[in-house]
N, C-alpha and C positions, 0 to 999 in steps of 0.2 A: 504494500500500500504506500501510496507517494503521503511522502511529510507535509503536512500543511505548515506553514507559517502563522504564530498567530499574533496582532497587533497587542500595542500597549496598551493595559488598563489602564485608569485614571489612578490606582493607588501606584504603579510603576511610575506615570510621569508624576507624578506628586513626590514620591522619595527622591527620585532624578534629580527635580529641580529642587528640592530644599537642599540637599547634598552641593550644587553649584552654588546656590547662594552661602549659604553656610561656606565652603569653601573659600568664596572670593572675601568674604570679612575673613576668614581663618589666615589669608596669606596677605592682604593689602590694608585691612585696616577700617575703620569705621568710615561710613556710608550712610548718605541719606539718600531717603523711601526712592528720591526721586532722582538720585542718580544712579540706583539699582536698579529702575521701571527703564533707565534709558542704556543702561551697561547689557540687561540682560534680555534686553528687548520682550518684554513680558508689561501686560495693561497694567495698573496703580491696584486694579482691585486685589490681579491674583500676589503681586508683593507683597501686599498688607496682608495677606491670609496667611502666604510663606512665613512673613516675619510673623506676625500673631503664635505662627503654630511652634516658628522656632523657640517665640520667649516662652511660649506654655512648658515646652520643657528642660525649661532654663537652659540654653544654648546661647542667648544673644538677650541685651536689653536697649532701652533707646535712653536718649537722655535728654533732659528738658529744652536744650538751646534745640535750635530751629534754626534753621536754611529759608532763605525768605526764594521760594523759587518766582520767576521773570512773570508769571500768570499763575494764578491762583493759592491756594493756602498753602502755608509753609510747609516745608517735608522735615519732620524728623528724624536723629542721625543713628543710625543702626550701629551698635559694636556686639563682637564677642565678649560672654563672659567667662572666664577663666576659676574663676572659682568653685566651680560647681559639679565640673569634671575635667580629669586630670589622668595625666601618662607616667608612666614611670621609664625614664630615659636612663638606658643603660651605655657605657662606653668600657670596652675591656680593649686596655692597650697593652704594651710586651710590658711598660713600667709602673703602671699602675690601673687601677678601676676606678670608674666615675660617675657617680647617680646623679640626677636631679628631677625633680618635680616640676613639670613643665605643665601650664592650663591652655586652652584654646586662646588662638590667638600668638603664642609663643611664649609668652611669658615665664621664665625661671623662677618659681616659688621656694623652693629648696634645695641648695646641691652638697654632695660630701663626695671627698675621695679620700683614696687609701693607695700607698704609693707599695711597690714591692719591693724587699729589703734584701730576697735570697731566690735562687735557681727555684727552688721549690715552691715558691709561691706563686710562680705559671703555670703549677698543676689544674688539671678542669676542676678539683675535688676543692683546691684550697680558693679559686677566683669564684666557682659556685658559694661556698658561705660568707665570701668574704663581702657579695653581691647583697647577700643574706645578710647580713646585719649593719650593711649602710641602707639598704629598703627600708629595715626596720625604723631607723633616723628619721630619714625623710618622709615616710610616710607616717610618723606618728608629726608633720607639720602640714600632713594634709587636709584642707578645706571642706574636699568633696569627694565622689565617688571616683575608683579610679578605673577608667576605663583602658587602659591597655598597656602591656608594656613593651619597649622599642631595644633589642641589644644591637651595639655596633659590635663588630667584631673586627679584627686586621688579619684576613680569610676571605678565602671561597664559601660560601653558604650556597647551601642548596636551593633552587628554586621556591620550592614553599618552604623557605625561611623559617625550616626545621633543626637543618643539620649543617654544623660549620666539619666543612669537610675539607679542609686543611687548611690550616694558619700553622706556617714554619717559622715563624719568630718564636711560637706559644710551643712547638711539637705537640699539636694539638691535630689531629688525621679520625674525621668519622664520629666528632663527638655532637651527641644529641642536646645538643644548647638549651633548646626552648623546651623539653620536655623536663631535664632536669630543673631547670628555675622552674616550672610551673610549680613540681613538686616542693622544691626547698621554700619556696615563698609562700605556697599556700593558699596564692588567690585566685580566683574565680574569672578574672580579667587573661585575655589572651596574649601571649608571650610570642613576637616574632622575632627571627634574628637580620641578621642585616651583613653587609660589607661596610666596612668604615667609611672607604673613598666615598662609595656610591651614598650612601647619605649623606655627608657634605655636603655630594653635588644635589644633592634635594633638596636640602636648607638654603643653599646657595642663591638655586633658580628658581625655588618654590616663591623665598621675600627676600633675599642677600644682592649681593652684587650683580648676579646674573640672569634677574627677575625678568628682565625682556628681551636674554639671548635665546634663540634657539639652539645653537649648537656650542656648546661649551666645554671645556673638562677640567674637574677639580684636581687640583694631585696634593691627596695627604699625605707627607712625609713620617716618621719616629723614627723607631729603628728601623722599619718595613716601609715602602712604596708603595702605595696604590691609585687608580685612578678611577671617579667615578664620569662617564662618558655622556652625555646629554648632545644627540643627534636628530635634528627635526623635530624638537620637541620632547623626546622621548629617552629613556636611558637606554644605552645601548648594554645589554645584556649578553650576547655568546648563546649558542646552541646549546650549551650549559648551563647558562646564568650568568659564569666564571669569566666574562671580559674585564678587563679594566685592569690586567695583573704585571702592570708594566714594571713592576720594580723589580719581575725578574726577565725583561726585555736582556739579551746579553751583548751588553756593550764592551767590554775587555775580556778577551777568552784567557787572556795572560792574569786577568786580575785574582782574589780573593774566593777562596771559598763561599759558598754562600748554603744558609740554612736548608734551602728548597732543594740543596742535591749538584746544583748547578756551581759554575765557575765564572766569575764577572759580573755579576748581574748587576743593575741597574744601581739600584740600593746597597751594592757593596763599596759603591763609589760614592752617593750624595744621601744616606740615613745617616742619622743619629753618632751611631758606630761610627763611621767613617769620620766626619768630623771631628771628634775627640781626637780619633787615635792621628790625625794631622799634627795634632799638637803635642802628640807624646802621652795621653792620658788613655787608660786602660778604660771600655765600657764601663758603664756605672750612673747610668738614667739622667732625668732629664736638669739634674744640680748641677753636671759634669757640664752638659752642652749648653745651659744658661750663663755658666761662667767663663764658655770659651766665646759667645756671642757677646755677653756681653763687656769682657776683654777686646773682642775685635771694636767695635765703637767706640772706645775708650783709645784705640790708637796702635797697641799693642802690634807689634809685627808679625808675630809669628801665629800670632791667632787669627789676623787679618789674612795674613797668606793663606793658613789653612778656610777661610769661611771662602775665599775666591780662588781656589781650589777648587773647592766643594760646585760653587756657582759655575765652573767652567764645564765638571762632569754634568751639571744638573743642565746645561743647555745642551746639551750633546743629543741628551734625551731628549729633552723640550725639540729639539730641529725634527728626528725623525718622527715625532707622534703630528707633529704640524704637516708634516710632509704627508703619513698615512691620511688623516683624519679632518685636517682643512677644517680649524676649529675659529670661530669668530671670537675667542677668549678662554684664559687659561688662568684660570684661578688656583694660588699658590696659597697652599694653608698647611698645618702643620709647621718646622725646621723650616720651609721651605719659604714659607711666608718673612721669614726674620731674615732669611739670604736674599732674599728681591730688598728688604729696606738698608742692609749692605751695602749691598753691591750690584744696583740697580742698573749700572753703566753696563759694567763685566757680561750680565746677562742679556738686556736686551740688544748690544753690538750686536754678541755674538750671533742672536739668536738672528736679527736682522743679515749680518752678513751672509749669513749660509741660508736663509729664508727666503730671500728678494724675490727669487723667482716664483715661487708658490704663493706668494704674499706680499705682490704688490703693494698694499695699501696697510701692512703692517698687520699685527696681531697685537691686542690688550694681553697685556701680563697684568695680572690685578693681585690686590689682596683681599683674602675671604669679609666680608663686612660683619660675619659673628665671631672671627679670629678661631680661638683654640675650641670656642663651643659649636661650631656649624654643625662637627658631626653626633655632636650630643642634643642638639635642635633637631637635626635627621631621624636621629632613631625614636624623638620624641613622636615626627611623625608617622614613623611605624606603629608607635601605640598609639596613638588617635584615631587612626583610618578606620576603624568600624562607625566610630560617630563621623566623621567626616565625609565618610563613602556614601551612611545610610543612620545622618540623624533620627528617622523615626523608629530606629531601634532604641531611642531613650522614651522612656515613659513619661507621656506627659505628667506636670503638678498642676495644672487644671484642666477642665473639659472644654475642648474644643468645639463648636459649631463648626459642621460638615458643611463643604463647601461645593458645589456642583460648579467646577471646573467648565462645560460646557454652556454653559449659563451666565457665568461669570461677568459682571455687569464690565463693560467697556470704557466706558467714558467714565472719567476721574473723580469725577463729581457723584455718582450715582452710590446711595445707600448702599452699603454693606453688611449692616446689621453691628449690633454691640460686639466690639472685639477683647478679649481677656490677654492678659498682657503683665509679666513679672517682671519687676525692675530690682537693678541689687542698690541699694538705698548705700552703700558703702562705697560704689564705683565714682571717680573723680571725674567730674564733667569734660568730653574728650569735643575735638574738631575733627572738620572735614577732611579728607587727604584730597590733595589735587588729582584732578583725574587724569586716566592714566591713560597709553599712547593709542591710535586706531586699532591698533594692529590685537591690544589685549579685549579693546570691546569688540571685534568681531570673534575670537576665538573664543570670550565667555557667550557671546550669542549662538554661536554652533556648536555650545555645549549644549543649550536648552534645550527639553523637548516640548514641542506642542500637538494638543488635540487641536485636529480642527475638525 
């Protein structure tokens, strides 16, 4: 028997579209009625019904100033409320682990780290409780309910952001991340795992520096290299998952052993590691590299040589990813960020000289706009996206009046009937943001669905 196809109900385009709206305040910021009726091409009534249904369950509140719009009554300013549900953002680096409590909207309400002191404290056994009793912290300063949690990892993870199936900084091969935190933590909120790079680059492009590039790529340095790839929009992923593993691209076959098995790699030349031992200093976390960075700014020679060293390998790289991937901007975060405010010259010459041809008109080197926390904003968005994908999985706190979609009066002016509406009475009166370029209201417009 042939498949039918069957169209969208009104309860589908109705999560759809509060999922966009919700979205466009979750990454750009607060909004009035009436510059979301004209961003997301949707009449004034069904807005007001979206927002109505988002405050009913506390997702977004309005605040008393007012927008005097060009004809007719003022529009009220729509924001997320961050209080009332929250993520738990995990980040597991080779030197340390880092929580924080992040609410809609972005907001860091609580963060704790724990640095590690010995080989043994990159066991799965010792970073799983150690994960376990900074939660604990943080979430005894939590607000609200918590809706999800986000792990960055510096690995490969499996497509359903179950299983980190290799991180060679960590000797960590095949371990079930998100199952064990479900269990050690206890909570009822869904655990996914992540690539470190590749959430940057989601923090990055989602509200950071690279908000209205299309093709971009972040590269988080430590002791590990990675990259998270943003291609037409989209992250580039691998038939795998596993793109973006350029730290071990192998640039010197002559060079360094490397964790992954391999000789030269990428990161054997411009992590963590590598910079210290320029200056003569044995591995030994991020104390080690803060005081060889911040020696080189202060003048020092030998620290200087070693940081433009490092920037000379680090463009080597940066030439061939430019050459595969023809990216409109390369955001530098992690180590890697603190070597661009160095030695700014060193790298873009270089990168220019050997570039010209593929790059006419140059390439942005930028630094991350949330610095060392993009990739703990990232994974924050991993635990959000159940509310963010499909806010009417939260229950509303009062009764909504159903709204018949097909019916829906047109004109701006027209009765809508009494609307219910929760405000948080402690949120500080916010303003408009300037609105944003063509190019993002047509892309929130073809996100919408409509019945006709």
């Amino acid at each position: 028997m042939a498949r039918t196809e069957k169209g969208a109900t009104q309860d589908t385009v109705r999560r759809h579209n509060l999922g966009t709206l919700l979205g466009h305040l979750h990454r750009h910021g607060p909004t009035s009625r009436a510059r979301l009726t004209r961003i997301l091409g949707l009449n004034r009534a069904t807005i007001g019904y979206l927002v109505d249904d988002l405050a009913a369950r506390g997702l977004v509140t309005e605040t008393p100033e007012t927008e005097q719009a060009p004809r007719g009554r003022p529009s009220k300013v729509v924001a997320v409320r961050g209080d009332l549900h929250q993520a738990l953002a995990v980040h597991v680096g080779v030197d340390a682990v880092e929580l924080a409590l992040v609410g809609l909207g972005g907001a860091i309400l609580a963060r704790r780290r724990s640095a590690f002191s010995r080989p043994g404290d990159r066991s799965v056994e010792h970073i799983v409780r150690a994960i376990s009793r900074l939660a604990a912290k943080v979430l005894a300063e939590a607000t609200g309910a918590l809706v999800g949690v986000g792990v960055a990892v510096p690995g490969t993870v499996s497509p359903d952001g179950a299983i980190v199936t290799f991180a060679p900084n960590l000797r960590w091969r095949q371990v079930p991340l998100a199952r064990l935190l479900q269990q050690e933590l206890g909570v009822g909120a869904a655990v996914r795992v992540g690539n470190d790079a590749n959430l940057g680059a989601v923090a990055e492009h989602s509200r950071g520096v690279g908000i209205q590039v299309n093709d971009l790529v972040y590269l988080h340095a430590e002791v590990g290299v990675g990259a998270g790839i943003i291609t037409g929009g989209r992250m580039l992923e691998g038939a795998g998952g596993y793109a973006g593993e350029v730290g071990h691209m192998q640039l010197n076959p002559g060079g360094l052993s490397c964790h992954c098995g391999s000789r030269g790699c990428w990161e054997t030349e411009v992590g963590e590691d590598a910079l210290v031992r320029r200056v003569g200093l044995p591995p030994g976390g991020r104390s080690k590299v803060d005081l060889v960075l911040r020696r080189a700014r202060d003048g020092d020679r030998v620290c200087r040589e070693a940081v433009e060293e490092t920037a000379r390998w680090l463009s080597v790289g940066l030439v061939n990813m430019l050459a595969a991937l023809d990216p409109e901007m390369v955001i530098l975060g992690g180590v890697f960020e603190q070597i661009l405010d160095i030695c700014p010259e060193t790298l873009a010459n270089r990168v220019a000289q050997t570039s010209r041809y593929f790059h006419p008109d140059g390439v942005a080197l930028v630094r991350p706009t949330f610095g060392r926390s993009s990739v703990l904003l990232g994974a924050a968005e991993l635990g959000l996206r159940t509310v963010l994908e499909d806010p009417a999985s939260v229950s509303p706190m009062t009764e909504l009046r159903p709204l018949n979609l097909d019916q829906a009066p047109v004109h701006p002016r027209c009765p809508t009937g009494p609307r219910r509406r929760i405000e948080s009475p402690g949120n500080p009166p916010v303003s408009e943001l300037n609105p944003r370029t063509d190019r993002l209201a047509v892309a929130l417009k073809e996100s919408v669905v409509r019945i006709s």
